[in-house]
C-alpha positions as CSV (number, residue, x, y, z in Angstrom):
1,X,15.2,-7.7,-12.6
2,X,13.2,-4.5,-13.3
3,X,15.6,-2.0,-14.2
4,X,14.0,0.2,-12.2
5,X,16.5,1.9,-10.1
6,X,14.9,5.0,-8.8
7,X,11.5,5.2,-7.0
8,X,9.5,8.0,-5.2
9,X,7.0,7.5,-2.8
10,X,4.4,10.0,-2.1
11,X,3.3,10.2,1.4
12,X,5.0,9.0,4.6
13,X,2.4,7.8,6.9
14,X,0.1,4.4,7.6
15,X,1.6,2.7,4.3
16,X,4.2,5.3,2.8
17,X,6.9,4.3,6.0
18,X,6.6,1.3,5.7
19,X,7.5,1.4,1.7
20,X,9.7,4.1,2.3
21,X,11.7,1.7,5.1
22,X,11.4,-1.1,3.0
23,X,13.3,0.6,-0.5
24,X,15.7,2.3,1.9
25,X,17.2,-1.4,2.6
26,X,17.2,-2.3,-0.6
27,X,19.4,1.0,-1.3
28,X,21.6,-0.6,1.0
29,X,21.7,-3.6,-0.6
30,X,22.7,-1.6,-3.8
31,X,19.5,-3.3,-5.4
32,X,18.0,0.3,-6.7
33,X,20.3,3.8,-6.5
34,X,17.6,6.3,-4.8
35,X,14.7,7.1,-2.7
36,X,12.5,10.3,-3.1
37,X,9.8,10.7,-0.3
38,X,7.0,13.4,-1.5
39,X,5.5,15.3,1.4
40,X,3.3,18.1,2.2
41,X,4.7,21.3,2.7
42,X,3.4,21.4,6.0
43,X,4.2,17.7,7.1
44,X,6.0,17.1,10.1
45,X,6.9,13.7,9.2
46,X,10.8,12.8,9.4
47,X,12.7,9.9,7.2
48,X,15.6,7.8,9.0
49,X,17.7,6.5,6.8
50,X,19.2,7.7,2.8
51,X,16.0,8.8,1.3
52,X,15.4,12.5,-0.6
53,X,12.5,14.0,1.1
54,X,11.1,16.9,-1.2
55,X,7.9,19.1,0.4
56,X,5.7,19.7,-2.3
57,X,2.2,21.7,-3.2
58,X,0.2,18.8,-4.5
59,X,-2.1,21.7,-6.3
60,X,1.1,23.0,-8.4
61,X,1.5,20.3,-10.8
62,X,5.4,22.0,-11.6
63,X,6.2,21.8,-7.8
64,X,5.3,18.0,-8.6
65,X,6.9,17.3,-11.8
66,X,10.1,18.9,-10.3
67,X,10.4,16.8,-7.4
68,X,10.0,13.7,-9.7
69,X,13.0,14.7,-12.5
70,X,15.0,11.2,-12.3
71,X,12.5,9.3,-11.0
72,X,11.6,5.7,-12.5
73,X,8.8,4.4,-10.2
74,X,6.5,6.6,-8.4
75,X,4.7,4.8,-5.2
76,X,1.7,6.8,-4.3
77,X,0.4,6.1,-0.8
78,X,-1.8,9.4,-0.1
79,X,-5.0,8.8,2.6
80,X,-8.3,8.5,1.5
81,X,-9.3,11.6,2.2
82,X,-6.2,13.3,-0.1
83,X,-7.0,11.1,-3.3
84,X,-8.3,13.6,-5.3
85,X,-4.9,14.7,-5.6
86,X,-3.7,11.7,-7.4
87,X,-5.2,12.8,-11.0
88,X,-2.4,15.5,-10.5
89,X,0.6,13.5,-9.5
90,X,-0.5,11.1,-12.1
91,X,-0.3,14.0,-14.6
92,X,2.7,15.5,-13.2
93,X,4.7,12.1,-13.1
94,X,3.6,11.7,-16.7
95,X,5.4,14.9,-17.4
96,X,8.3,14.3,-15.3
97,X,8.9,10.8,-18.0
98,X,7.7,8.5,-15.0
99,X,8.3,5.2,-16.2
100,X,5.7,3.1,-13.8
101,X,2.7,4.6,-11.5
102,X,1.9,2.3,-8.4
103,X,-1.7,4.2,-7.4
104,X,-2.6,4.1,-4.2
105,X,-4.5,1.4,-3.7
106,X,-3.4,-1.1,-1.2
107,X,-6.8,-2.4,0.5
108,X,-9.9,-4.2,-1.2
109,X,-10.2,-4.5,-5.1
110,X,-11.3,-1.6,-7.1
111,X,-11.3,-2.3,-10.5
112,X,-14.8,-1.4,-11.7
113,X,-16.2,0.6,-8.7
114,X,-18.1,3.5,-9.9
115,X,-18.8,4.8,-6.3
116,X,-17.2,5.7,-3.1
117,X,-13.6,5.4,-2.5
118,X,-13.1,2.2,-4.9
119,X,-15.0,4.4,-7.0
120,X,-12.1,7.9,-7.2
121,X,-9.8,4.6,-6.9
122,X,-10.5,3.1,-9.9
123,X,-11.1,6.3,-11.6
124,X,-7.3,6.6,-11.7
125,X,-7.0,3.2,-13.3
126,X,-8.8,4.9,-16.4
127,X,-6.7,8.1,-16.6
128,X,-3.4,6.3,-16.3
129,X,-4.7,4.4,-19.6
130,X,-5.4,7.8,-20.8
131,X,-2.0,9.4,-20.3
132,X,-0.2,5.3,-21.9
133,X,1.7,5.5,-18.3
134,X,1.8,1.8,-17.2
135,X,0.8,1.3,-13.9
136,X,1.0,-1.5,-11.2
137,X,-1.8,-2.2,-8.8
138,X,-1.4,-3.7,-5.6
139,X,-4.8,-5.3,-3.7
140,X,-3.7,-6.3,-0.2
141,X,-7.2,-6.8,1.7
142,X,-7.5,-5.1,5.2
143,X,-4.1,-4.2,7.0
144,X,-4.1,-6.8,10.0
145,X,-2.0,-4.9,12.2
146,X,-3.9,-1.7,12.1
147,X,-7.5,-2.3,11.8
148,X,-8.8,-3.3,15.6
149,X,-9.4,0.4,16.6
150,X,-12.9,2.2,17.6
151,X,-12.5,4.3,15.0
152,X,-13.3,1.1,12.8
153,X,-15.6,-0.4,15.1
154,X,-13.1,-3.0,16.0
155,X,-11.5,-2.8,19.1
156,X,-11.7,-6.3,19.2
157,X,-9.3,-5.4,22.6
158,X,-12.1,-3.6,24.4
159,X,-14.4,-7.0,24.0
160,X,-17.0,-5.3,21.9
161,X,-17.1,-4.6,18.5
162,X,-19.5,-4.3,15.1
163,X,-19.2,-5.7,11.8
164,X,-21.5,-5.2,8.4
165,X,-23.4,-8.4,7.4
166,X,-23.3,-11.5,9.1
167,X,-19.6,-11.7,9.8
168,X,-19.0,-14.8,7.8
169,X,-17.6,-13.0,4.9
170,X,-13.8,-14.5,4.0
171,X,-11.7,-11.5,3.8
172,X,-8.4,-11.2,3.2
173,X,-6.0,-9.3,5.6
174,X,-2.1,-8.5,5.2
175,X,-0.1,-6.5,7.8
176,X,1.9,-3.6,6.4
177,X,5.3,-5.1,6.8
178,X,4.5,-7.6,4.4
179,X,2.7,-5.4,1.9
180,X,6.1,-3.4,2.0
181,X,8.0,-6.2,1.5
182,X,6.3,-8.0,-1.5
183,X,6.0,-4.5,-2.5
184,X,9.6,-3.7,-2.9
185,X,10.3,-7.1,-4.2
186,X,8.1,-7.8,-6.8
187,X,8.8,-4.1,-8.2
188,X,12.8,-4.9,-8.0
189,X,12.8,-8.2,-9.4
190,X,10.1,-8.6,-11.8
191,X,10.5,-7.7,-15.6
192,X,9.4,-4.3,-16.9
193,X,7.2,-5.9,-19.0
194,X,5.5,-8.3,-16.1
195,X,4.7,-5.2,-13.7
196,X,3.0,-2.8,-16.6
197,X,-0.9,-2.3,-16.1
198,X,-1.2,-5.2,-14.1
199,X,-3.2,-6.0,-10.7
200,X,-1.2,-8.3,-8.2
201,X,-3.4,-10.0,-5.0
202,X,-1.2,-10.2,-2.4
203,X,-2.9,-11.8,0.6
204,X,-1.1,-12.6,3.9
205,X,-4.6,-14.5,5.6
206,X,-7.9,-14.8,4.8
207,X,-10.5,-14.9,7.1
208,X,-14.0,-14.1,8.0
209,X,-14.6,-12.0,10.7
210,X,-16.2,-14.6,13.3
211,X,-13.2,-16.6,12.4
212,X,-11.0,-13.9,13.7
213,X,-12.8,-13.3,16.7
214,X,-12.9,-17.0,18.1
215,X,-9.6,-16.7,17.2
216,X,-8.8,-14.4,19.5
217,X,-10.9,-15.4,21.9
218,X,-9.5,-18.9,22.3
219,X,-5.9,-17.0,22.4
220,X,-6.8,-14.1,24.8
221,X,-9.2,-16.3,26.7
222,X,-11.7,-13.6,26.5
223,X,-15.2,-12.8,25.2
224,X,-16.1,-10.7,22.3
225,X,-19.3,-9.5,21.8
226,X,-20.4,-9.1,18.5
227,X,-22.9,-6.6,17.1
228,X,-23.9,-7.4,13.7
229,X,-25.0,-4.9,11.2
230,X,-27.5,-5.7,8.5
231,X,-26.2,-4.4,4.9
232,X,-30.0,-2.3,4.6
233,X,-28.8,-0.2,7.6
234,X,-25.4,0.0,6.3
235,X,-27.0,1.3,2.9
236,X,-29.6,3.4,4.7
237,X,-26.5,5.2,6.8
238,X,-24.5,5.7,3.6
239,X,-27.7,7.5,1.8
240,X,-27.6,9.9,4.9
241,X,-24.2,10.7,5.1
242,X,-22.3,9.3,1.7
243,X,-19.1,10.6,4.0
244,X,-19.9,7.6,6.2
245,X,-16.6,5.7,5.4
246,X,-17.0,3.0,8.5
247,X,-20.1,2.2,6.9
248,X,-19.0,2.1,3.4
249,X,-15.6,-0.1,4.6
250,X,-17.8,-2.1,6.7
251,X,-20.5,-2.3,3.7
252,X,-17.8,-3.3,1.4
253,X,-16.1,-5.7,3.6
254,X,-19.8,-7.7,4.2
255,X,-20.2,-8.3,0.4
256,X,-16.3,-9.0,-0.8
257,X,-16.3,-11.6,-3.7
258,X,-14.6,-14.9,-3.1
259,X,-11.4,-14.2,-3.7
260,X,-9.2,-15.8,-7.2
261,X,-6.3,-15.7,-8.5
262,X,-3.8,-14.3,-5.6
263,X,-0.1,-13.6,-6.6
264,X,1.7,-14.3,-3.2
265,X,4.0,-16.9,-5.5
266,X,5.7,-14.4,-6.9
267,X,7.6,-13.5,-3.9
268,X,8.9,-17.2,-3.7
269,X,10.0,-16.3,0.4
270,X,7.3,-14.0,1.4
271,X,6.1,-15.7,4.3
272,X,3.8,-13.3,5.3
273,X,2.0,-13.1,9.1
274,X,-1.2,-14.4,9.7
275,X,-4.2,-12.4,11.2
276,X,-4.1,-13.9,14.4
């Protein structure tokens, strides 16, 4: 076991409620003693269950520190668009005599970006080293139960959708339940000394994208039509608007690696869902 008996989790939204719903049963199960939820002071968001939730000014590194007094593990799960707040909560949970720093990462690997969102990603990984405050990452690939929407491009429902690249790409996918649970688990019942500054793969599937979409296809019994979109016009759209994030995901997502060394054993009963 960890030790670590007191987390935080910063954010309550796509990933933070699922973490935040996950730890909350393993307070019940009197695994770990208490669950802080970070918020913005002008979040709406509500927490069911025993959980602390603390509104804070995420530019007022004190109003941060303060709400982390106590705290073991902080779980940061802020939106792409917030992470330039992180280099402050890292700072402030440094302060606060944090014991671990779970970034938020959760999505493709960073380590080694230099632009982008991997790139102010994996700019954290340097200042943690900076501040000596171990840290865990976790890589999950594409969430699989939120990523077929037109914001994405990928409404594989509608029957038309547009992907970067040629579409055979192997990529992995994991729904957020799962992520929440290996998660929780692996930061409950792994040694200290096995979750400091180290990267866990967790993977629940991994497929291309035309897998996935004859996939469904043979399920559904319906057509997709696929447009596909060649990486120059993917880089040609990022040069024009370097805010372009579907092209940049899709971008990223066309040229993944071929993916080594995944860590699903170490939740022995994971089980995790498949894509489709």
């Amino acid at each position: 076991m960890s030790g670590y008996k007191n987390f935080a989790v910063v954010g309550a939204g796509n990933t933070g409620s699922f973490i935040i719903h996950q730890l909350l049963e393993h307070k019940s199960a009197g695994t770990i003693n208490n669950v802080v939820v970070l918020t913005r002071q002008e979040s709406k968001a509500t927490i069911e269950g025993d959980a602390k939730v603390i509104p804070v000014d995420y530019s007022n590194k004190q109003s941060v520190k303060g709400a982390l007094a106590g705290v073991d593990v902080v779980i940061c799960t802020i939106a792409s668009a917030a992470l330039g707040a992180q280099a402050g909560i890292a700072q402030a949970a440094k302060e606060a005599g944090v014991k671990l720093f779970v970034p938020s990462e959760f999505g493709g690997i960073t380590a080694g970006a230099t632009d982008g969102v991997f790139g102010q990603k994996a700019s954290v990984h340097d200042q943690l080293k900076a501040l000596s405050l171990p840290y865990a990452l976790f890589y999950t690939g594409i969430y699989s139960d939120f990523i077929w929407i037109p914001l994405l491009n990928l409404d594989i429902a509608s029957g038309k959708v547009s992907v970067g690249g040629d579409g055979n790409t192997p990529i992995p996918f994991t729904s957020r339940t799962d992520i929440a649970r290996y998660v929780c688990y692996v930061l409950t019942h792994l040694p200290a000394d096995q979750l400091e500054n180290r990267a866990f793969k967790l993977f629940g599937d991994i497929k291309s994208f035309n897998e996935v979409f004859k996939a469904y296809e043979a399920k559904s019994g319906k057509k997709v039509e696929v447009t596909y979109i060649p990486i120059s016009e993917l880089d040609a759209r990022i040069a024009a608007n370097p805010e372009d994030l579907v092209s940049y995901l899709h971008k990223i997502w066309a040229t993944t690696d071929p993916i080594r060394g995944v860590d699903n054993h170490l939740y022995p009963d994971w089980n995790p869902s498949r894509v489709i």
